[in-house]
Each structure stands twice: as structure tokens, then as C-alpha cells.
TORLO-143430 format. One record per residue (C-alpha): x, y, z; residue in one letter; residue number from 0. Coordinates in nm, 3 decimals. Layout:
REM residues N
+---------+---------+---------+------+-----+
:       X :       Y :       Z : type : seq :
+---------+---------+---------+------+-----+
:       X :       Y :       Z :    A : NUM :
...
+---------+---------+---------+------+-----+
This chain:
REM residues 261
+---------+---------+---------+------+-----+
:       X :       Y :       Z : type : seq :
+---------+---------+---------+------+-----+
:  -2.815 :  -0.048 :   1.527 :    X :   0 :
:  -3.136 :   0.131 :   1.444 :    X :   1 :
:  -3.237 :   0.318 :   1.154 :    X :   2 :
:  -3.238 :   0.627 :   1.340 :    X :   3 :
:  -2.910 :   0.557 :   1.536 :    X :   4 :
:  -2.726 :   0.490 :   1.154 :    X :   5 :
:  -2.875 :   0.842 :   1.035 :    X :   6 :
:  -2.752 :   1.034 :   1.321 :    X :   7 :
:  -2.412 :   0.846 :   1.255 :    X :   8 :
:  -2.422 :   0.947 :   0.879 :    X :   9 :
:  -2.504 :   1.305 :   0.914 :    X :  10 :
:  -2.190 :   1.314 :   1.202 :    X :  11 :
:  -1.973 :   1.216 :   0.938 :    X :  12 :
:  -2.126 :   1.369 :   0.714 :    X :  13 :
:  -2.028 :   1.690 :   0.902 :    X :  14 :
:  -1.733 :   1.604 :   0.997 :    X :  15 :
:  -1.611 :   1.568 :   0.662 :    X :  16 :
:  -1.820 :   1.887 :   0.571 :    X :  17 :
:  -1.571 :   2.075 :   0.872 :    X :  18 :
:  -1.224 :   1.968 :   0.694 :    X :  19 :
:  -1.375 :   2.039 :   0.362 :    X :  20 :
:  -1.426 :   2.401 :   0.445 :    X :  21 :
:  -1.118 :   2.400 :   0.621 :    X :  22 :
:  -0.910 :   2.278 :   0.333 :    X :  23 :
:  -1.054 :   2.542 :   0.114 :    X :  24 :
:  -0.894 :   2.795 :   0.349 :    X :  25 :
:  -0.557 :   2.580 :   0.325 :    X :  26 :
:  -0.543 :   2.619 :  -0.029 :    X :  27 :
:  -0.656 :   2.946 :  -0.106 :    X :  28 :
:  -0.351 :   3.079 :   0.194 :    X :  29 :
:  -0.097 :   2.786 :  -0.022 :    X :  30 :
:  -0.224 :   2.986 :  -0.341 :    X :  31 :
:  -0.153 :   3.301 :  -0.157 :    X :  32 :
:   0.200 :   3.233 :  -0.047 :    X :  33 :
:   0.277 :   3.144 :  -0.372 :    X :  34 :
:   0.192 :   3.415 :  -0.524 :    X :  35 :
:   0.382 :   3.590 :  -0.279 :    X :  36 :
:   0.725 :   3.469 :  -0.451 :    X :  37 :
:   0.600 :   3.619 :  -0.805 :    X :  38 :
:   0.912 :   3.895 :  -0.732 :    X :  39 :
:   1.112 :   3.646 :  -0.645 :    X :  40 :
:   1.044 :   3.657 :  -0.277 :    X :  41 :
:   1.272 :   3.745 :   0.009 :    X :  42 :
:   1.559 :   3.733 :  -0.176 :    X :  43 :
:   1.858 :   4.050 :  -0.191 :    X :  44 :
:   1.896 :   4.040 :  -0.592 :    X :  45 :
:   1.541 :   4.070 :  -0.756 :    X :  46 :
:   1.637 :   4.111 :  -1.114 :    X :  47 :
:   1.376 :   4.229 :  -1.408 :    X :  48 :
:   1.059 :   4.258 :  -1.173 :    X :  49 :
:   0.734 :   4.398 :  -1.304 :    X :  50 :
:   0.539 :   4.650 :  -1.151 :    X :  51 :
:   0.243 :   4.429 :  -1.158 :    X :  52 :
:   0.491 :   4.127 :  -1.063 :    X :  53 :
:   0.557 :   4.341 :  -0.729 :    X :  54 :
:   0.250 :   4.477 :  -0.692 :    X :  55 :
:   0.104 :   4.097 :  -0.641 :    X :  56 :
:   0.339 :   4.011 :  -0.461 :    X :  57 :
:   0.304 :   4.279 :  -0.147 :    X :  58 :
:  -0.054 :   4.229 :  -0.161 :    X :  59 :
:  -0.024 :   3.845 :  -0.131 :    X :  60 :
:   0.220 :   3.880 :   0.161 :    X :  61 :
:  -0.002 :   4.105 :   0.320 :    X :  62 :
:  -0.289 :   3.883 :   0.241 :    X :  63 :
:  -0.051 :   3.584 :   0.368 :    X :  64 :
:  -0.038 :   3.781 :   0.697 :    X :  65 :
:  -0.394 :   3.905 :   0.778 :    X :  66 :
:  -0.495 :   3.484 :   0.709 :    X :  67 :
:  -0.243 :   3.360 :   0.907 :    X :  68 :
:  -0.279 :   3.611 :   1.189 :    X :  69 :
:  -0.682 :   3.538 :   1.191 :    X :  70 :
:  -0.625 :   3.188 :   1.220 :    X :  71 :
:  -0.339 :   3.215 :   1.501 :    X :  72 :
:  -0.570 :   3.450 :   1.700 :    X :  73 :
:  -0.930 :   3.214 :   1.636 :    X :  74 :
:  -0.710 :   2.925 :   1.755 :    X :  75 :
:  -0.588 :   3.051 :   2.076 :    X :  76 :
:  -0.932 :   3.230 :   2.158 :    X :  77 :
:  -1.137 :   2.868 :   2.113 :    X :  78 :
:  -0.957 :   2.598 :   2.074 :    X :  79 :
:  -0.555 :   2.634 :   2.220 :    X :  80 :
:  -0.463 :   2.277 :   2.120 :    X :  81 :
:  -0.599 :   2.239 :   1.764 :    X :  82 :
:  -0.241 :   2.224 :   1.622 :    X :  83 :
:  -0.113 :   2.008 :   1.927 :    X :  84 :
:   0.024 :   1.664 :   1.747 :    X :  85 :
:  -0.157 :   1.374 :   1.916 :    X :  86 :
:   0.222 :   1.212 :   2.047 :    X :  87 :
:   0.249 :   0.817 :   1.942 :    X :  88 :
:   0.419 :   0.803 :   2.243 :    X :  89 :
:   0.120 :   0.799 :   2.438 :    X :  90 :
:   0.056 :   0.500 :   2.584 :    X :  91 :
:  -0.201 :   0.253 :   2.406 :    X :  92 :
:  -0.211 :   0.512 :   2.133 :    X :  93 :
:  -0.218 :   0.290 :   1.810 :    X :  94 :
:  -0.542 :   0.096 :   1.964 :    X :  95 :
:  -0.712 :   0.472 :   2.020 :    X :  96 :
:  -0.617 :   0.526 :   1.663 :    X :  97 :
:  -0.788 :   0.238 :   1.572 :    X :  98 :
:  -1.110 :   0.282 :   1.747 :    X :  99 :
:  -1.130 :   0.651 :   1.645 :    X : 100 :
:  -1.211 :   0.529 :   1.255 :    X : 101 :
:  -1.568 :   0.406 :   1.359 :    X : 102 :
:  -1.603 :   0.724 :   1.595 :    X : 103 :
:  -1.775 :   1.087 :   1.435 :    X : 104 :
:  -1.817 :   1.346 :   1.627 :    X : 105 :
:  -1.967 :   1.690 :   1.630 :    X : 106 :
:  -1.760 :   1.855 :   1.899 :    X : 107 :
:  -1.429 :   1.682 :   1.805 :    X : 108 :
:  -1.247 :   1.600 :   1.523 :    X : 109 :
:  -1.158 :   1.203 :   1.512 :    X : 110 :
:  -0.841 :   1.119 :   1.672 :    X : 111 :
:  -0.723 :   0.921 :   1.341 :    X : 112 :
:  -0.772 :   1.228 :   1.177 :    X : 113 :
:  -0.615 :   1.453 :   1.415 :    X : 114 :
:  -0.297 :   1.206 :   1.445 :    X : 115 :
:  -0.215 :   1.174 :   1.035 :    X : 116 :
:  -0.315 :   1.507 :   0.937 :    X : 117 :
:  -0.061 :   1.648 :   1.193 :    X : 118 :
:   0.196 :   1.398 :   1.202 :    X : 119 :
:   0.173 :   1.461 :   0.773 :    X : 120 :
:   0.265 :   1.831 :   0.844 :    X : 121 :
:   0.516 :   1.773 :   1.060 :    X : 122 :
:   0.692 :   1.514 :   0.832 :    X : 123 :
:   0.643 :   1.728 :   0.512 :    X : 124 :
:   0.840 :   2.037 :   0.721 :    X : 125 :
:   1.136 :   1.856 :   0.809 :    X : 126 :
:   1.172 :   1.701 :   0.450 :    X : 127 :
:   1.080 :   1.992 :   0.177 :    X : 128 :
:   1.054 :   2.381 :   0.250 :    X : 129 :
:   0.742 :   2.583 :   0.231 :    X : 130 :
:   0.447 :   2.608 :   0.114 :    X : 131 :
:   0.275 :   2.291 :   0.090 :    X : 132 :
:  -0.132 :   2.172 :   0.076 :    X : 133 :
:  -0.211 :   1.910 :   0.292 :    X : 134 :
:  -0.636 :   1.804 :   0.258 :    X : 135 :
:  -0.766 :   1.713 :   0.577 :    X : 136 :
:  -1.104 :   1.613 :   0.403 :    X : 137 :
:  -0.897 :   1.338 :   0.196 :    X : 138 :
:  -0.781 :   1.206 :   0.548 :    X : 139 :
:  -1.093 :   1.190 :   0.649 :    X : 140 :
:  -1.197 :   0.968 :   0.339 :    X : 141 :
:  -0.949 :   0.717 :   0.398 :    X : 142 :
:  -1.074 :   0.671 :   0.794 :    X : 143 :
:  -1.449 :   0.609 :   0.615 :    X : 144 :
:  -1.313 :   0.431 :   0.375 :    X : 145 :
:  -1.172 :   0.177 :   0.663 :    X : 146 :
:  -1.531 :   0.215 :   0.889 :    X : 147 :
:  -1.666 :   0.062 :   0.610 :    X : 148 :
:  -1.460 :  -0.234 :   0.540 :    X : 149 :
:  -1.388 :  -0.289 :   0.872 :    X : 150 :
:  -1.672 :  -0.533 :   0.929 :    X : 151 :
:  -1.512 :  -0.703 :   0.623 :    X : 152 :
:  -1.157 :  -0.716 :   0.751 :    X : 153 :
:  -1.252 :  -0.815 :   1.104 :    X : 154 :
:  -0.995 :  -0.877 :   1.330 :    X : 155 :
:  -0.643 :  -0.814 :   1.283 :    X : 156 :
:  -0.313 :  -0.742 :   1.400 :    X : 157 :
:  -0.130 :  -0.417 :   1.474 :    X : 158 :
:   0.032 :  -0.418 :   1.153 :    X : 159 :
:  -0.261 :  -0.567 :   0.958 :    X : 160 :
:  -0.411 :  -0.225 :   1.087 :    X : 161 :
:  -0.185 :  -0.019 :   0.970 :    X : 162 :
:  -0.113 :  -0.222 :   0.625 :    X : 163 :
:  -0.503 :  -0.111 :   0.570 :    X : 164 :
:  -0.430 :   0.243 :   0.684 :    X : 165 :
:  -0.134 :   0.279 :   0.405 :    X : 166 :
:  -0.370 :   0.136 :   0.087 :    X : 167 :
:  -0.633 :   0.375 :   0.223 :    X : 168 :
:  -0.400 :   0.703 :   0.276 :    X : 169 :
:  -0.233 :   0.612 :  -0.089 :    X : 170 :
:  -0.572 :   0.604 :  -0.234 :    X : 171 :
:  -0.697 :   0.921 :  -0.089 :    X : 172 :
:  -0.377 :   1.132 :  -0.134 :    X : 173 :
:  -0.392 :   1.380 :   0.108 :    X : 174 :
:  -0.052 :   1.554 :   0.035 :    X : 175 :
:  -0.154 :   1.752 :  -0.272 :    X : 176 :
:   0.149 :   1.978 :  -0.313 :    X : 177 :
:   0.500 :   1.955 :  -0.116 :    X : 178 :
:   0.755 :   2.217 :  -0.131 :    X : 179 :
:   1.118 :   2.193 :  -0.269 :    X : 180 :
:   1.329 :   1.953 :  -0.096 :    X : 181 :
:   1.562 :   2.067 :   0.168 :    X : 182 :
:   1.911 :   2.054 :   0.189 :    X : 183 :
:   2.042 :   1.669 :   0.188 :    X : 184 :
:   1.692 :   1.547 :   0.194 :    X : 185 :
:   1.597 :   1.408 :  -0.154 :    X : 186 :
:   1.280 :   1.180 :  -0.004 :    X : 187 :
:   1.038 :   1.322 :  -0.199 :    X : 188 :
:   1.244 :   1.329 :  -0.533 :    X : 189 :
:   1.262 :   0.921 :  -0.515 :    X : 190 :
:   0.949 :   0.838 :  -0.333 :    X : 191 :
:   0.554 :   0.938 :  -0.399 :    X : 192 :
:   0.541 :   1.175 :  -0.139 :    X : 193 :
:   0.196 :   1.049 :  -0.008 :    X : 194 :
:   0.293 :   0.652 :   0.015 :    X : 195 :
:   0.645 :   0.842 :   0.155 :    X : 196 :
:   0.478 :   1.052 :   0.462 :    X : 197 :
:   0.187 :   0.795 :   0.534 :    X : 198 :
:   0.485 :   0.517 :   0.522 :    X : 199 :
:   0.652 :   0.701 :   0.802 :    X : 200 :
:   0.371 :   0.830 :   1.018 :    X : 201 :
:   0.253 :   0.464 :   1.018 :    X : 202 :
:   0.591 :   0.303 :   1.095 :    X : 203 :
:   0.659 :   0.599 :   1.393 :    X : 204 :
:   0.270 :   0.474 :   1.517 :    X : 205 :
:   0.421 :   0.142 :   1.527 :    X : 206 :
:   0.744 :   0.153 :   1.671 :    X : 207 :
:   0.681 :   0.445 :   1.940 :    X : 208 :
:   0.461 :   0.189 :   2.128 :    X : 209 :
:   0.789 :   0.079 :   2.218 :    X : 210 :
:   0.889 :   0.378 :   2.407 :    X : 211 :
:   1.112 :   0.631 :   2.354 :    X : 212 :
:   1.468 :   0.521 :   2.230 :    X : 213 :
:   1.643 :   0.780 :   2.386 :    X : 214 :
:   1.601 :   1.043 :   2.655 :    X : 215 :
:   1.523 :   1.401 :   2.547 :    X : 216 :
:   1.385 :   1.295 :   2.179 :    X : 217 :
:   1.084 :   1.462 :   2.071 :    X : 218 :
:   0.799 :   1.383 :   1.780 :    X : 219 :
:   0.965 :   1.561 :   1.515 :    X : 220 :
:   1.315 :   1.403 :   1.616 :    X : 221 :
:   1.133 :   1.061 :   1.609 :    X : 222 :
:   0.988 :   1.104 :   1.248 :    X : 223 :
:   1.365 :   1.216 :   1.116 :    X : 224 :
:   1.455 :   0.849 :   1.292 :    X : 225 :
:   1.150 :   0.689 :   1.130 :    X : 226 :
:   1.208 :   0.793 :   0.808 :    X : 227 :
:   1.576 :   0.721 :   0.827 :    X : 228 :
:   1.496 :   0.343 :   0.874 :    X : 229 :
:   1.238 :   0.269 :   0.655 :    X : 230 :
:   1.406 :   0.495 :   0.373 :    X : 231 :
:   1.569 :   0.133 :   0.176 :    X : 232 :
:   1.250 :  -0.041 :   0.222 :    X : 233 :
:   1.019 :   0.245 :   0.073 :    X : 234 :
:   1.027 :   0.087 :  -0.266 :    X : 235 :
:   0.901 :  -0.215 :  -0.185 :    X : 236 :
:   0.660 :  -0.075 :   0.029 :    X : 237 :
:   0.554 :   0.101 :  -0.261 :    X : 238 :
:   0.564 :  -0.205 :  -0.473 :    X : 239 :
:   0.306 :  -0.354 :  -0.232 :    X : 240 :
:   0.092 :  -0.091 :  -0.220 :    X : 241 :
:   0.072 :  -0.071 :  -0.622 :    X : 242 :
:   0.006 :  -0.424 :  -0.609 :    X : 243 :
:  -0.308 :  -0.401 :  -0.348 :    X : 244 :
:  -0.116 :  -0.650 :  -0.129 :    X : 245 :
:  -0.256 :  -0.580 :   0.212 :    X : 246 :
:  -0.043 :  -0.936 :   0.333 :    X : 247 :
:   0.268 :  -0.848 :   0.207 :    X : 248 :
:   0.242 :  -0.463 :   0.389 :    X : 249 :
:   0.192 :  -0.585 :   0.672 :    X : 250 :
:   0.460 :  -0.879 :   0.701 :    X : 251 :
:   0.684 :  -0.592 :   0.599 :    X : 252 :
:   0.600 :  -0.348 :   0.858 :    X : 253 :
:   0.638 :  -0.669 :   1.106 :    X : 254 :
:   0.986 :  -0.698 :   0.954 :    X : 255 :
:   1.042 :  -0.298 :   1.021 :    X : 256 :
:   0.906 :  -0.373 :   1.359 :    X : 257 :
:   1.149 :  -0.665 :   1.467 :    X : 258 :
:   1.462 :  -0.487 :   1.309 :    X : 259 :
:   1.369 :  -0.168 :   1.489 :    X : 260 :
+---------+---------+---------+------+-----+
């Protein structure tokens, strides 16, 4: 590679980093919003003891909640209609496009690896805890430089050497900065880091959905409830490993998650 083909390939990721930086600082100042939003105790019939000021803060976050969120609905469907589409695992081949897309930065569109954890991370965190919740697409974005760049160190590997690799980088970027309170019957986040729990499960779905579908009718989200499911006895361990830097023992457990599944 030249000198001037390596600068044109540092200033694309520089930019694409640059993109979900200024992107996250819209996530969190609409999470900051919505929480504000609750300071007169929200939605709820029986508000008991609330300020003037309290209420006053909380109708103008709301509204503030609303004008952001409408903006970003209507920019969406005017430019780009499938921003918020999840890249399915399902897809045929789709772990080795994953792969490839770590050493790939592009101007015009945001890396597939990217694309794939920062949405499959959303949809995980909404089926486990309620909103809001900040999830930092630039720290996502970290963790796939962070593997271009030992990747010529690492050299070839398996599937689930791959994704051991993925997991330490994910856990040491921590994308999920804030998750909302746990749902109903769902306690995953109370027992588990919630960043080695949702990368744990977005990996593991990568893995096993090159498989096929298990049954008929079964969508992503349905998938990641099934995911998370199985690998919820073996998340401590998983978490042992990663604590431990053991990229070895990761991935002879995810090979073990594999041949059980």
C-alpha cells in the first residue's frame, strides 16, 4: 500500500468515526431530553407534590423529545429509508461480510460491522430493559479499528476466533453507556455487565443464525430473545474470560455454544 493510498484510508476512518461521533452527540442530548421528561413523574395518573418548575421542564422536554424525534424520522425517510433497517444474520454468508467490513471505511456508507452491532445492540437492549437508553455508535466504531489494526497480528482464524476478538474489543469500548430499567421477568442486566451481556448475544445470534432459521415465521428480534435465552448460564464465564483477556478460552466457548445449539 502506498503512502498516499494509507492517508486516504486514514482520513475515511477518520470520518467515519467523525459521522457517529456527531451522531452520538444527538443520541445523548435526545436520552438527556427524555429524561428530563419524567422530572413530573411522567405519564403516570397520580403525580403527587410536582413543582411548577418540575412541570414546566418536563412539557418542554417532551415537546423537545418530539420536535428531535420527528426531525430525525422525517431526514431518514427523505435520504436514507433504510438507515434503521437491522442488517439480518440470517443473510447468507453474513458473519464473513462482517468480517471483511472491519478493514473497509467508507465515505458514502457506514461499515457493515458497524451497522450490524450498533443495531442488533438496540434491538437487544429494547426487549430486555424499558426506555431510554444511550447506545455510542462512535465506541462501535473503535472496537472495529481496534480489530483493523491487530488483524495483521491475529492472522487467520476461525469463525469463533473472530468473534472471541470481536467480544474483548466491544467490552473494551463499551458502547452501551446507559440501559433503562429492566422489564418485567427480565433481570439480564441486573446480573450481567450489560455491554459483555448485549455484545455476548449479538455475537452468539451472528454465529448460530448461519445455521438457518430454527423455525418458520421467527424474526430478528424473536431470534435474540432465543439467543439470549441459551447463552444466559454461560454468561459468567464468558465474562470470566473476557476479564481474564483469554481470547482461547472465548472462543472454545462460543464453539461449545455453537455445537449445543
Amino acid at each position: 500500500m502506498t503512502i498516499a493510498f494509507r492517508s486516504a484510508d486514514t482520513f475515511a476512518a477518520h470520518a467515519v468515526c467523525a459521522a457517529a461521533g456527531l451522531r452520538d452527540g444527538l443520541r445523548a442530548a435526545q436520552f438527556y431530553v427524555r429524561d428530563l421528561s419524567h422530572a413530573d413523574g411522567g405519564r403516570m395518573r397520580e403525580r403527587r407534590n410536582v413543582t411548577f418548575l418540575s412541570s414546566a421542564v418536563a412539557r418542554l422536554a417532551r415537546f423537545a423529545d418530539w420536535f428531535m424525534t420527528s426531525g430525525a424520522n422525517a431526514a431518514i425517510a427523505l435520504l436514507l429509508p433504510g438507515w434503521r433497517k437491522l442488517p439480518s444474520p440470517f443473510t447468507p454468508g453474513m458473519l464473513n461480510e462482517v468480517a471483511e467490513a472491519v478493514r473497509r471505511n467508507s465515505l458514502l456508507h457506514n461499515p457493515l460491522f458497524n451497522a450490524y452491532f450498533f443495531r442488533a445492540t438496540i434491538h437487544i437492549i429494547e426487549y430486555y430493559s424499558e426506555p431510554p437508553y444511550l447506545v455510542l455508535e462512535h465506541r462501535i466504531d473503535a472496537a472495529r479499528r481496534l480489530l483493523a489494526q491487530n488483524e495483521a497480528i491475529a492472522g487467520p482464524e476461525t469463525e469463533t476466533g473472530f468473534l472471541a476478538r470481536v467480544l474483548l474489543a466491544l467490552a473494551d469500548t463499551a458502547p452501551v453507556a446507559k440501559v433503562g430499567r429492566s422489564r418485567a421477568a427480565h433481570s439480564l442486566f441486573e446480573e450481567i455487565e450489560p455491554n459483555i451481556a448485549v455484545a455476548a448475544t449479538a455475537c452468539v445470534a451472528l454465529l448460530l443464525a448461519g445455521q438457518g432459521l430454527p423455525a418458520k415465521n421467527l424474526d430478528e428480534d424473536a431470534f435474540f430473545a432465543i439467543t439470549g435465552a441459551l447463552i444466559l448460564p454461560r454468561l459468567k464465564m464468558i465474562a470470566a474470560l473476557i476479564a481474564a483477556r483469554d481470547e482461547a478460552g472465548l472462543a472454545c466457548e462460543l464453539g461449545e455454544i455453537k455445537e449445543m445449539y
